[in-house]
N, CA and C atoms as a LAMMPS dump frame, in Angstrom:
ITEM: TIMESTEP
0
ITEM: NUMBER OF ATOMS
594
ITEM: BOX BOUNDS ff ff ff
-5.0000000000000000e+02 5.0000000000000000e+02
-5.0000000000000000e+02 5.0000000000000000e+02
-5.0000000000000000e+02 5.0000000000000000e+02
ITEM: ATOMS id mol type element x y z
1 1 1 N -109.726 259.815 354.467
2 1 2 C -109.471 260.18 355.85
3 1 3 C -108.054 259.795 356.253
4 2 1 N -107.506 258.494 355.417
5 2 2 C -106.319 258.158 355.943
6 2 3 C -105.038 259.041 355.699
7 3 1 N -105.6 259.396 354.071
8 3 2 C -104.536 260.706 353.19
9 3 3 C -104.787 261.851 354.334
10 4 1 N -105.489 262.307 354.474
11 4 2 C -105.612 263.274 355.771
12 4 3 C -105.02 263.321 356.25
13 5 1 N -105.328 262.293 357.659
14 5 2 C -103.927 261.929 358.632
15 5 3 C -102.491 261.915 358.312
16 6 1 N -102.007 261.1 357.169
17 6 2 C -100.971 261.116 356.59
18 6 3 C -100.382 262.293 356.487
19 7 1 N -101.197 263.226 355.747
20 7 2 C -100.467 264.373 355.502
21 7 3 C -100.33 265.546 356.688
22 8 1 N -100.73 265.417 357.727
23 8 2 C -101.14 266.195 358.629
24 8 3 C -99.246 265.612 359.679
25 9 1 N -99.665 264.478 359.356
26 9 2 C -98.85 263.617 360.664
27 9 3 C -97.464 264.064 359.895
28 10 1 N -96.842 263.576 358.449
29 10 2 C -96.105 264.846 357.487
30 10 3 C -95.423 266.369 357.496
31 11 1 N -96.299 266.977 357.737
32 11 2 C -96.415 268.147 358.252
33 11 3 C -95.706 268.359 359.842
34 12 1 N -96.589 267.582 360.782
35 12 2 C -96.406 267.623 361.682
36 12 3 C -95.138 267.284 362.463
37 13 1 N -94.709 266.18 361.757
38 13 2 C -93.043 265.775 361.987
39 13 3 C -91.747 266.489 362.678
40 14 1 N -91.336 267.581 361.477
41 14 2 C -90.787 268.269 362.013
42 14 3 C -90.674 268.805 363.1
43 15 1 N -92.025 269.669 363.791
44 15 2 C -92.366 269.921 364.66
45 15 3 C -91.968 268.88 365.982
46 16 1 N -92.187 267.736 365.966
47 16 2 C -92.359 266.605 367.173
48 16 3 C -90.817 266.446 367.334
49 17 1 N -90.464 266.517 366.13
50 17 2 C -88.969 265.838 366.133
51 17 3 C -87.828 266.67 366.691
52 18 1 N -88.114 268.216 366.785
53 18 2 C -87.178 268.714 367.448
54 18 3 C -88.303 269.028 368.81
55 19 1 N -89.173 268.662 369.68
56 19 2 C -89.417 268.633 370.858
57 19 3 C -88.631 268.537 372.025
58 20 1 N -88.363 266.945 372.181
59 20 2 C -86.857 266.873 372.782
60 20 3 C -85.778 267.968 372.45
61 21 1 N -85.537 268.442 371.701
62 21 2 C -84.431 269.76 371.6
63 21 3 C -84.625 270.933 372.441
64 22 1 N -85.914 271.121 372.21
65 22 2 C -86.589 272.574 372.658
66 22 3 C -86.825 272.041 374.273
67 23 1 N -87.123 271.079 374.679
68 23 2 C -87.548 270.638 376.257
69 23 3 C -86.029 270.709 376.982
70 24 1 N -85.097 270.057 376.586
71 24 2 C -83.713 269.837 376.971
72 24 3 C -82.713 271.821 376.845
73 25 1 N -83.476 272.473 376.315
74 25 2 C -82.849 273.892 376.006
75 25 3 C -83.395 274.659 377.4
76 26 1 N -84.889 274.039 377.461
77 26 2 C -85.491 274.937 378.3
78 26 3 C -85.208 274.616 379.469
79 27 1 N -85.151 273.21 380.084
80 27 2 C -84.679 272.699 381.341
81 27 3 C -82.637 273.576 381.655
82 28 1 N -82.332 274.609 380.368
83 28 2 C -81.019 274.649 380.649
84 28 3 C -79.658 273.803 380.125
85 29 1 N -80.263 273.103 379.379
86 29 2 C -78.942 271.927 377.894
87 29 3 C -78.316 273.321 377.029
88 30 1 N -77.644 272.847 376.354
89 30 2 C -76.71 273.627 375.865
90 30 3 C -77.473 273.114 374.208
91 31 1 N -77.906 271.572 374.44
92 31 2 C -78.574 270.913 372.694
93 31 3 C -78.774 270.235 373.433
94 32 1 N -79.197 269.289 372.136
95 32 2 C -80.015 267.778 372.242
96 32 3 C -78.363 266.796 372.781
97 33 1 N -78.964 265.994 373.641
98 33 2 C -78.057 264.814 374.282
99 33 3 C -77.23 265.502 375.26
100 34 1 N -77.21 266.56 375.67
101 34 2 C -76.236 267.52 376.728
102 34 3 C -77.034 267.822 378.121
103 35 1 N -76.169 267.26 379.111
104 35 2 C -76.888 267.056 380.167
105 35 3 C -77.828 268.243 380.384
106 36 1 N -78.706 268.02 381.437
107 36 2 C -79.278 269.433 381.751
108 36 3 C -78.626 270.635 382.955
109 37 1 N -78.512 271.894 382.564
110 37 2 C -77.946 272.36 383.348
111 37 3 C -78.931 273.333 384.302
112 38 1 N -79.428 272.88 385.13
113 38 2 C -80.414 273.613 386.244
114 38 3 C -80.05 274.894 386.715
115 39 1 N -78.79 275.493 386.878
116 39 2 C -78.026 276.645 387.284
117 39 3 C -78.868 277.612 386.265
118 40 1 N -78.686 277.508 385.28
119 40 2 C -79.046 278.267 384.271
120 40 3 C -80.167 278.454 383.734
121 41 1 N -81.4 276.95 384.294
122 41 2 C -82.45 277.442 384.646
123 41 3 C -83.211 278.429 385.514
124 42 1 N -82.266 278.212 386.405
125 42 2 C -82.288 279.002 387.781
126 42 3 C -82.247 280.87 387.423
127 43 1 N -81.183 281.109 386.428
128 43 2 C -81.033 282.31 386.479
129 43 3 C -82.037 283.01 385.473
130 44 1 N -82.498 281.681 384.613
131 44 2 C -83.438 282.485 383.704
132 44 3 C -84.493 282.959 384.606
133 45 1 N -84.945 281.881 385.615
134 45 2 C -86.337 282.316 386.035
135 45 3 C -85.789 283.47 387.121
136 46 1 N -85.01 283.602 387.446
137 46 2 C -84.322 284.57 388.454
138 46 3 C -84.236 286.137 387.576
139 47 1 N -84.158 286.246 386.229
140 47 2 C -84.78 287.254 385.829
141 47 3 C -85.951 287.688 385.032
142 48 1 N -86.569 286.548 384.766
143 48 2 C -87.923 286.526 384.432
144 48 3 C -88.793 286.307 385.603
145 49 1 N -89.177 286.016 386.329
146 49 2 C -89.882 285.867 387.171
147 49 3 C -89.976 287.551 387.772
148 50 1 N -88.977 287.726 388.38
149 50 2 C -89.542 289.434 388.784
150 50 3 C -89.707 290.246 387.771
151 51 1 N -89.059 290.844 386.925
152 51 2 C -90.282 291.341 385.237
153 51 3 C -91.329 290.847 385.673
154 52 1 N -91.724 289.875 385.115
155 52 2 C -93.607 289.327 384.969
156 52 3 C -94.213 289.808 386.024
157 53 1 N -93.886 289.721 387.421
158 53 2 C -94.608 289.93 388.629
159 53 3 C -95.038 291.566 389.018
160 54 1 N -93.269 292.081 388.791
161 54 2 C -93.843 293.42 388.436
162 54 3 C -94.807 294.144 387.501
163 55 1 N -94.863 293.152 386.199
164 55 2 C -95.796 294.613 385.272
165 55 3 C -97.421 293.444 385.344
166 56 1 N -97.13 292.511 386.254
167 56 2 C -98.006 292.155 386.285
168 56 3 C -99.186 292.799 387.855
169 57 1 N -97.574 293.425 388.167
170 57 2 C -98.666 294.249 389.651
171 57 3 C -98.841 295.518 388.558
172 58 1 N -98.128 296.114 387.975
173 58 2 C -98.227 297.72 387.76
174 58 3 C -99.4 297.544 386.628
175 59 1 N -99.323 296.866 385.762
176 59 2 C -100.202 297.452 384.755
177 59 3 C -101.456 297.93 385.156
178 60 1 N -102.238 296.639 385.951
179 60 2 C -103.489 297.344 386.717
180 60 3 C -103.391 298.738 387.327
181 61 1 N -102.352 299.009 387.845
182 61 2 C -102.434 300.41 388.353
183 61 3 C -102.174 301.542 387.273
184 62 1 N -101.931 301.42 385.979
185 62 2 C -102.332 302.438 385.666
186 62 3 C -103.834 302.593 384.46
187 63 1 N -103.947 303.813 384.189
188 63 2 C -104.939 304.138 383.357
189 63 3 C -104.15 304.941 381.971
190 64 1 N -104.676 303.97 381.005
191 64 2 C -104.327 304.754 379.371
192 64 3 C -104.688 305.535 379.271
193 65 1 N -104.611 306.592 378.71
194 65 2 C -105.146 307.779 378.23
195 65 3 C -105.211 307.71 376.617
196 66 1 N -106.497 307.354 375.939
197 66 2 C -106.727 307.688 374.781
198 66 3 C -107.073 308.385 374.096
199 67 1 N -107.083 309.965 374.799
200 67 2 C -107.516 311.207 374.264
201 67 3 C -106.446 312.46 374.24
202 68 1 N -106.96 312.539 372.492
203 68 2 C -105.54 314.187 372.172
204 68 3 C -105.718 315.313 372.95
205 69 1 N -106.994 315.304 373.766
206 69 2 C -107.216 316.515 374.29
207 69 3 C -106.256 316.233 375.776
208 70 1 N -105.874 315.435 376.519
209 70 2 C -105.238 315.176 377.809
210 70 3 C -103.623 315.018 377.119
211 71 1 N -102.607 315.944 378.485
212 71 2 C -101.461 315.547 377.632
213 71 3 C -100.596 314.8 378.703
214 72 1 N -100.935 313.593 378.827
215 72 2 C -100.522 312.368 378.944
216 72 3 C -100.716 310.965 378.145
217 73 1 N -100.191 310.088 378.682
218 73 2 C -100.407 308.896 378.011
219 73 3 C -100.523 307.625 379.272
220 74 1 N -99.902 307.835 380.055
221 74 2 C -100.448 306.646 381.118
222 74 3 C -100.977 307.749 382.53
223 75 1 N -101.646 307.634 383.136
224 75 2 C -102.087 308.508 384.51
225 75 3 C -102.443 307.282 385.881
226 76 1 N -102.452 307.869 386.707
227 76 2 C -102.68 306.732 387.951
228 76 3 C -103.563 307.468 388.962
229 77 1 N -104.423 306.851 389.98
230 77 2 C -104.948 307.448 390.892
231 77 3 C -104.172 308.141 391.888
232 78 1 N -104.595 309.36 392.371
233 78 2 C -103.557 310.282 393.274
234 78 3 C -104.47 310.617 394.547
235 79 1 N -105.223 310.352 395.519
236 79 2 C -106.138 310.751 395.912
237 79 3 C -105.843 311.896 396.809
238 80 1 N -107.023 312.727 396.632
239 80 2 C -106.463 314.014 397.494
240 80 3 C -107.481 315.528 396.865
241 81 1 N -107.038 316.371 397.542
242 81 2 C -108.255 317.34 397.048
243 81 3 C -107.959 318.348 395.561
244 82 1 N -108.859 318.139 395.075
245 82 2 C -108.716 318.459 394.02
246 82 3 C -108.717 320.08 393.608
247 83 1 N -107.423 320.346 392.718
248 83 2 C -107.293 321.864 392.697
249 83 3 C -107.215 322.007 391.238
250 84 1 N -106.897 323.043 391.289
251 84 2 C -107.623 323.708 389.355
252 84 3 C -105.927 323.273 388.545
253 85 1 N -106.076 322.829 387.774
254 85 2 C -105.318 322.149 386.511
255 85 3 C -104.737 320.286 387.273
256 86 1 N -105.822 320.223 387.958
257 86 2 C -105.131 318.379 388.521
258 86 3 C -106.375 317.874 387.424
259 87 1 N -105.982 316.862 387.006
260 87 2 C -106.162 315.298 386.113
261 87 3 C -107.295 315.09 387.132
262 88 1 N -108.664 314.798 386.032
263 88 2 C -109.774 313.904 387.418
264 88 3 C -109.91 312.63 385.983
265 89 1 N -110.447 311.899 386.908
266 89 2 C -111.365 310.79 385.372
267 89 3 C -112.187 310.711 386.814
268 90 1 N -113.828 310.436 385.66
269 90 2 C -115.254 310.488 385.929
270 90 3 C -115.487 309.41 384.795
271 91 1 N -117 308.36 385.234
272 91 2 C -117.821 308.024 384.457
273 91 3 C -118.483 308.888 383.748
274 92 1 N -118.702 308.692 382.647
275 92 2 C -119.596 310.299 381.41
276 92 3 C -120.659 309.165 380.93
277 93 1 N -121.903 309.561 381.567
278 93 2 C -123.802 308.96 380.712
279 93 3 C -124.062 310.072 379.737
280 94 1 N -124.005 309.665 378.712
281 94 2 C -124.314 311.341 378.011
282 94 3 C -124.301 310.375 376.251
283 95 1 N -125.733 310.948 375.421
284 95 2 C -125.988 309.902 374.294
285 95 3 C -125.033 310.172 373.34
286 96 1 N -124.469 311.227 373.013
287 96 2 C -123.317 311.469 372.654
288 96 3 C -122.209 310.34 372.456
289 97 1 N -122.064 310.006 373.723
290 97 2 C -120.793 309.076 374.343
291 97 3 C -120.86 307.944 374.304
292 98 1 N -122.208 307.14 373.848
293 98 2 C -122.291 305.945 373.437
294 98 3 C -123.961 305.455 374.64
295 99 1 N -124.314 304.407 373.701
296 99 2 C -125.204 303.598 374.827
297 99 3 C -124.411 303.327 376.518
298 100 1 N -123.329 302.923 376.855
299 100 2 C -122.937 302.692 378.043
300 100 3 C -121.97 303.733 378.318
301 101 1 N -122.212 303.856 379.825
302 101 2 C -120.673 304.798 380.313
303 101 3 C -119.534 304.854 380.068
304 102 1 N -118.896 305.67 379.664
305 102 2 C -117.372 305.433 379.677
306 102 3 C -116.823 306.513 380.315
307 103 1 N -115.384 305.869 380.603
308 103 2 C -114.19 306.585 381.5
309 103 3 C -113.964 307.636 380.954
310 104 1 N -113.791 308.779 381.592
311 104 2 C -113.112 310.121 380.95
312 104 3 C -112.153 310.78 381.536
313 105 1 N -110.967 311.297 381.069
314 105 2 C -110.205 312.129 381.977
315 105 3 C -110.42 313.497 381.257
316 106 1 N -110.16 314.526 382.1
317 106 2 C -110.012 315.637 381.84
318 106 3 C -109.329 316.869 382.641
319 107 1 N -109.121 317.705 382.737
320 107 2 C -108.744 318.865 383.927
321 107 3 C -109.533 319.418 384.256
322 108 1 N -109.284 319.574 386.093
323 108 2 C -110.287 320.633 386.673
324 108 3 C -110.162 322.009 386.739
325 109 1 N -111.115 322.948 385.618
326 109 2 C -110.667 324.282 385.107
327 109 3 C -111.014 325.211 386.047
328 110 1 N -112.235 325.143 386.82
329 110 2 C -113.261 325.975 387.588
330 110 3 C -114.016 325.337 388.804
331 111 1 N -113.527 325.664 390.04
332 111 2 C -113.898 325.242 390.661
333 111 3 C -114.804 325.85 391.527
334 112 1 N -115.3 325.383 392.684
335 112 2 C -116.439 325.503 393.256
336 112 3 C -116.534 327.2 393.609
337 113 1 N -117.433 328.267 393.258
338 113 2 C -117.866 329.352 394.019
339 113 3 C -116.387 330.413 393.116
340 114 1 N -115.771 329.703 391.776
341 114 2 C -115.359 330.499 390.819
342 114 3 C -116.019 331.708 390.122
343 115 1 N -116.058 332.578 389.724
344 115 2 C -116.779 332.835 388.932
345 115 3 C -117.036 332.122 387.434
346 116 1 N -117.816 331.771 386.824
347 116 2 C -118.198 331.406 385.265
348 116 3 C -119.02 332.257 384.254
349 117 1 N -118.24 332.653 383.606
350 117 2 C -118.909 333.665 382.581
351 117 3 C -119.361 332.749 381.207
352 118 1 N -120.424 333.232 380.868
353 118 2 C -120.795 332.87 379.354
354 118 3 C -121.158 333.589 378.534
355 119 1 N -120.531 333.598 377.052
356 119 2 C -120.607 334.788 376.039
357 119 3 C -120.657 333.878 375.113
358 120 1 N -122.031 334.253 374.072
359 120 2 C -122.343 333.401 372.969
360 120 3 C -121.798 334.685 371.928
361 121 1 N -121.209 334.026 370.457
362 121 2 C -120.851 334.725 369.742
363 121 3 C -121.536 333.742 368.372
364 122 1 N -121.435 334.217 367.015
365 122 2 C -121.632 333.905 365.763
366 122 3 C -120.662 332.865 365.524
367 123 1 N -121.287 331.71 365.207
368 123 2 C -119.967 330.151 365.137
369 123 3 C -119.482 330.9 363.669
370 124 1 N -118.635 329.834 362.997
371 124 2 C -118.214 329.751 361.615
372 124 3 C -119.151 328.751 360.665
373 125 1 N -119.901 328.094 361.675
374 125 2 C -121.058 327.541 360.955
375 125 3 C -122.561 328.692 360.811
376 126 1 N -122.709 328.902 360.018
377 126 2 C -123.771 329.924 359.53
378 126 3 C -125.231 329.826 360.206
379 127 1 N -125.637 330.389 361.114
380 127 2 C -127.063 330.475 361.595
381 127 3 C -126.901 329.742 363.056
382 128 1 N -125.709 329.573 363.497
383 128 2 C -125.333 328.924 364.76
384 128 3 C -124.756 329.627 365.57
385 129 1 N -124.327 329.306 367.047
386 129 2 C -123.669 329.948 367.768
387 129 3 C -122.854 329.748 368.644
388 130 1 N -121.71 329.947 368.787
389 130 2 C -120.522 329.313 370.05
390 130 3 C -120.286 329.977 371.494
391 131 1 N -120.176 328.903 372.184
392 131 2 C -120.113 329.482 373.643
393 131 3 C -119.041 329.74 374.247
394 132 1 N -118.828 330.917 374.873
395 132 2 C -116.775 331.051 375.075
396 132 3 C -117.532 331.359 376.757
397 133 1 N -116.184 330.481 377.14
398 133 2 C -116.481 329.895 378.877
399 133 3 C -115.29 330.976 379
400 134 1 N -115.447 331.429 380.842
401 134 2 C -114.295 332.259 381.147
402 134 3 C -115.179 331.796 382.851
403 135 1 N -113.122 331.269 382.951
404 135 2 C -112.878 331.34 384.309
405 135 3 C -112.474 332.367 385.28
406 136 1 N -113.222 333.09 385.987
407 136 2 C -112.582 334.399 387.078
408 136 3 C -112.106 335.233 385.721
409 137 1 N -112.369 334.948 384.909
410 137 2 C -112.081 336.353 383.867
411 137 3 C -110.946 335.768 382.285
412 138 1 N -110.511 334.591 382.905
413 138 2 C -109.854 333.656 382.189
414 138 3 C -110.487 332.905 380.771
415 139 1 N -110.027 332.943 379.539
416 139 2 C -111.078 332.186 378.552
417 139 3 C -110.594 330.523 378.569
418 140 1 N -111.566 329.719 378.982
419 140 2 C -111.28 328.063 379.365
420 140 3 C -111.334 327.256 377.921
421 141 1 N -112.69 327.636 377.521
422 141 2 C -112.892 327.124 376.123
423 141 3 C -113.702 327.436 375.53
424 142 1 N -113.812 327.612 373.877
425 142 2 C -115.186 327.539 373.301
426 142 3 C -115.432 326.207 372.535
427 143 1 N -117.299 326.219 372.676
428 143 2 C -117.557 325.184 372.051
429 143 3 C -118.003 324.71 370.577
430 144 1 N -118.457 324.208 370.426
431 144 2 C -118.361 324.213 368.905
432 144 3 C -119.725 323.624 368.633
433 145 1 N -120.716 324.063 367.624
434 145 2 C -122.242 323.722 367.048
435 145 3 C -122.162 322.264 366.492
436 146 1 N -120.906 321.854 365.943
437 146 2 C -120.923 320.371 365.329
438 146 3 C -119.556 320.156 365.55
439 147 1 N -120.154 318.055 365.806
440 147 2 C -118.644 317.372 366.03
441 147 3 C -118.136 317.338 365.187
442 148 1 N -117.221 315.929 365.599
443 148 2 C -116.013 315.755 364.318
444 148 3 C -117.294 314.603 363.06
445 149 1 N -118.284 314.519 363.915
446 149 2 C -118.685 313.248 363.373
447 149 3 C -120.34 313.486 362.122
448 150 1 N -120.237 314.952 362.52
449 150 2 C -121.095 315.936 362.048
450 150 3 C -122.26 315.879 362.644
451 151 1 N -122.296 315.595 363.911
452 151 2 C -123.911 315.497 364.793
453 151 3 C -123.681 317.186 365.486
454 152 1 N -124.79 317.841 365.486
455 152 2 C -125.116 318.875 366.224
456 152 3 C -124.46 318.683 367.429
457 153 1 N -124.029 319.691 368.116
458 153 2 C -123.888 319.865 369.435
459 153 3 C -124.58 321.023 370.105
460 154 1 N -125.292 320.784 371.347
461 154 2 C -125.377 321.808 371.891
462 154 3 C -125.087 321.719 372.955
463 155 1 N -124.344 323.641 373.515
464 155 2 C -123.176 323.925 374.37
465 155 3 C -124.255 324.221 375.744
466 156 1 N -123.709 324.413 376.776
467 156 2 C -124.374 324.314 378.359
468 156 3 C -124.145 325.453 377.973
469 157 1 N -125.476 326.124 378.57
470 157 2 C -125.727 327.393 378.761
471 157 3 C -126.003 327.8 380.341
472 158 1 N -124.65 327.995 381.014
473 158 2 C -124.774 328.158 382.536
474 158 3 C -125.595 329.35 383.217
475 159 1 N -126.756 328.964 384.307
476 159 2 C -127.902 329.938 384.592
477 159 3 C -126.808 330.921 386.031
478 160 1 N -126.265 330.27 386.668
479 160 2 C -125.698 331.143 387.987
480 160 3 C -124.23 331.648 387.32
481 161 1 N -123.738 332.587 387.595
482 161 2 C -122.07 333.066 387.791
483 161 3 C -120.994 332.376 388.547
484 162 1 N -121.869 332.029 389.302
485 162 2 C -120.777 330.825 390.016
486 162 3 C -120.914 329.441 389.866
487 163 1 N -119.715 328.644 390.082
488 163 2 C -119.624 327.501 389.672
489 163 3 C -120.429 326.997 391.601
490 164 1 N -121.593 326.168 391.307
491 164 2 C -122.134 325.389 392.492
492 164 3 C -121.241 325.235 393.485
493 165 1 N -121.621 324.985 394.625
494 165 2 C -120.992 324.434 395.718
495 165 3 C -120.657 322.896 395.439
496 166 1 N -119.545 321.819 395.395
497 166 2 C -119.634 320.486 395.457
498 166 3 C -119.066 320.008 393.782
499 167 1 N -119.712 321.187 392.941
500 167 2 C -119.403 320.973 391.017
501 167 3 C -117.999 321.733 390.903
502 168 1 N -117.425 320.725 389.818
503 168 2 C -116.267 321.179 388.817
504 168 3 C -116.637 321.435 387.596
505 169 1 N -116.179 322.626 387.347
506 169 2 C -115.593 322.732 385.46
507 169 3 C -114.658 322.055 384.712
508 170 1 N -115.263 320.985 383.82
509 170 2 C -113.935 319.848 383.786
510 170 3 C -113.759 319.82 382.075
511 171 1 N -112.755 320.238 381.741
512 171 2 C -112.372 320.115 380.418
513 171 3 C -111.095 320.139 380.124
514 172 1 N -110.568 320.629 378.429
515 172 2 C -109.539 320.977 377.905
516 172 3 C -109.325 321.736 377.287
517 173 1 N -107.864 322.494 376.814
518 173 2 C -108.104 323.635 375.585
519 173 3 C -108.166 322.869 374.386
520 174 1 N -108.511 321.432 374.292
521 174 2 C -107.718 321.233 373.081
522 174 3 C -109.624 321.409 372.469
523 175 1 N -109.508 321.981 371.388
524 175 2 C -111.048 322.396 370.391
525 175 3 C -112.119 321.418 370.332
526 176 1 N -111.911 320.237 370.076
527 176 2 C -112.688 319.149 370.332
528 176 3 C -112.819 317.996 371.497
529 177 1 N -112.585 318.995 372.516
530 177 2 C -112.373 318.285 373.66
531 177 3 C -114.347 318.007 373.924
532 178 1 N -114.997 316.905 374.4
533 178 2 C -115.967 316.701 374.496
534 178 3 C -116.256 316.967 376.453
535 179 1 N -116.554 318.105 376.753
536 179 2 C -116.53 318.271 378.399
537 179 3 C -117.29 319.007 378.485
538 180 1 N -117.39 319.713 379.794
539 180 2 C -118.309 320.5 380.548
540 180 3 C -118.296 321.85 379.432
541 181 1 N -118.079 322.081 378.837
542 181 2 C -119.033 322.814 377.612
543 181 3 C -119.638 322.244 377.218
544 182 1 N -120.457 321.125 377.192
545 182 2 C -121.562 320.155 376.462
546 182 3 C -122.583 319.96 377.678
547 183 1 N -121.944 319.542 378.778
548 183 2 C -122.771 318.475 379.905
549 183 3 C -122.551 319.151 381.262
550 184 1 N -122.198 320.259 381.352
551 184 2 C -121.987 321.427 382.219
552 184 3 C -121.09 320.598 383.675
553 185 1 N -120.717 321.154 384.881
554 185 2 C -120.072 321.075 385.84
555 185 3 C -120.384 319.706 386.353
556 186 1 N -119.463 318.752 386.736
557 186 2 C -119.594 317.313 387.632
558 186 3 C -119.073 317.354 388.724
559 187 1 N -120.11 316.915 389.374
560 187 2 C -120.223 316.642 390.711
561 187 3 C -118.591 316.63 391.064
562 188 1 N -118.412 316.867 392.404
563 188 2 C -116.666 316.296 392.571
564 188 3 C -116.897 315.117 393.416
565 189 1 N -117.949 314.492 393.725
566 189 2 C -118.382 313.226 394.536
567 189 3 C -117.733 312.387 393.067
568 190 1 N -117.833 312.512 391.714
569 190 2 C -118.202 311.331 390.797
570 190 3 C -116.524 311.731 390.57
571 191 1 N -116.081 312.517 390.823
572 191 2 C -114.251 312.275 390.497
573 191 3 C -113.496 312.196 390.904
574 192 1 N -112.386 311.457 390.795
575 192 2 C -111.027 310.897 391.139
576 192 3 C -109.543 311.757 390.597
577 193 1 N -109.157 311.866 391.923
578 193 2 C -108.204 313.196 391.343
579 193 3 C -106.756 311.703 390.457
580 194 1 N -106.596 312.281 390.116
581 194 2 C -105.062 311.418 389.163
582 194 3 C -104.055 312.143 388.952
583 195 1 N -102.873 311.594 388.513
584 195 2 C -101.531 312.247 387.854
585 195 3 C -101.018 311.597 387.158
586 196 1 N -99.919 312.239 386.352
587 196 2 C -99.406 311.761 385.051
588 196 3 C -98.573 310.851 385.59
589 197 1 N -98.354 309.826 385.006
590 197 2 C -97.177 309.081 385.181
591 197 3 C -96.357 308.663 383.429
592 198 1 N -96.868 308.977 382.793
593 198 2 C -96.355 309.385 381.302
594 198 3 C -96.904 310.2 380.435
């Protein structure tokens, strides 16, 4: 136990021994035995201190974007009424998406009392079939019979022509975008309009 200590305390030396160096640098010394110069403490924290405070207000305000289908990378809340190609993020319950909710962003393609067309065609997977969405006459997206992860999918098969009173069409063009071709129109109560900020 004593070899232990020994060798630890050994080790440790170095470390202790330039302490005083590193305390006397930080108070603003130039080295060890050189008075301390407070001025120069002063200016460090005079530009460190606002950095930290700032990204310590901003970071909370924004939201990452970890999906290829959205083409941003940081987004922020924008509140306001939501029109066709604005940024929403929604909570998504869907077994797909995991045991718990998660955040989603996406674009609002189709909105309320749009027309929505649906045309099933022959997938590229054999004995299956894909759903091609069209906005007011516009093609939004098709969906696809299997993920990336090879689980079945099946696409919303919309019963009215129009998009509900209160519901959005919320997706992307990008092919494996996981949206309202799967889990059909969300509420616009459950979304938050956003914008890019990178």
């Amino acid at each position: 136990m004593l070899r232990l200590a020994w060798s630890l305390g050994r080790r440790a030396w170095p470390e202790i021994r330039l302490l005083p160096l590193r305390a006397a640098v930080a108070l603003g010394a130039s080295g060890l035995g050189q008075p301390p110069r407070p001025r120069q403490l002063l200016k460090a924290y005079g530009i460190v201190l606002p950095i930290g405070l700032a990204t310590w207000w901003a970071i909370p305000q924004l939201t990452w974007v970890m999906s290829p289908s959205i083409d941003a990378w940081a987004i922020r809340s924008a509140p306001g009424v939501i029109h066709r190609g604005d940024l929403v993020s929604f909570m998504l319950s869907h077994p797909l998406a995991g045991p718990k909710p998660v955040a989603v962003t996406k674009y609002a393609l189709c909105l309320p009392a749009d027309r929505l067309d649906f045309v099933e065609k022959p997938s590229f997977v054999p004995g299956k079939l894909d759903g091609y969405y069209y906005c007011n006459g516009r093609l939004l997206a098709v969906s696809k019979p299997i993920g990336r992860d090879g689980r079945p999918l099946a696409h919303f098969r919309p019963r009215a022509r129009r998009i509900p009173a209160g519901m959005v069409f919320v997706g992307s063009r990008h092919p494996s975008s996981f949206d309202s071709r799967y889990y059909g129109p969300v509420s616009i109560g459950r979304l938050i309009r956003m914008e890019r900020v990178l």
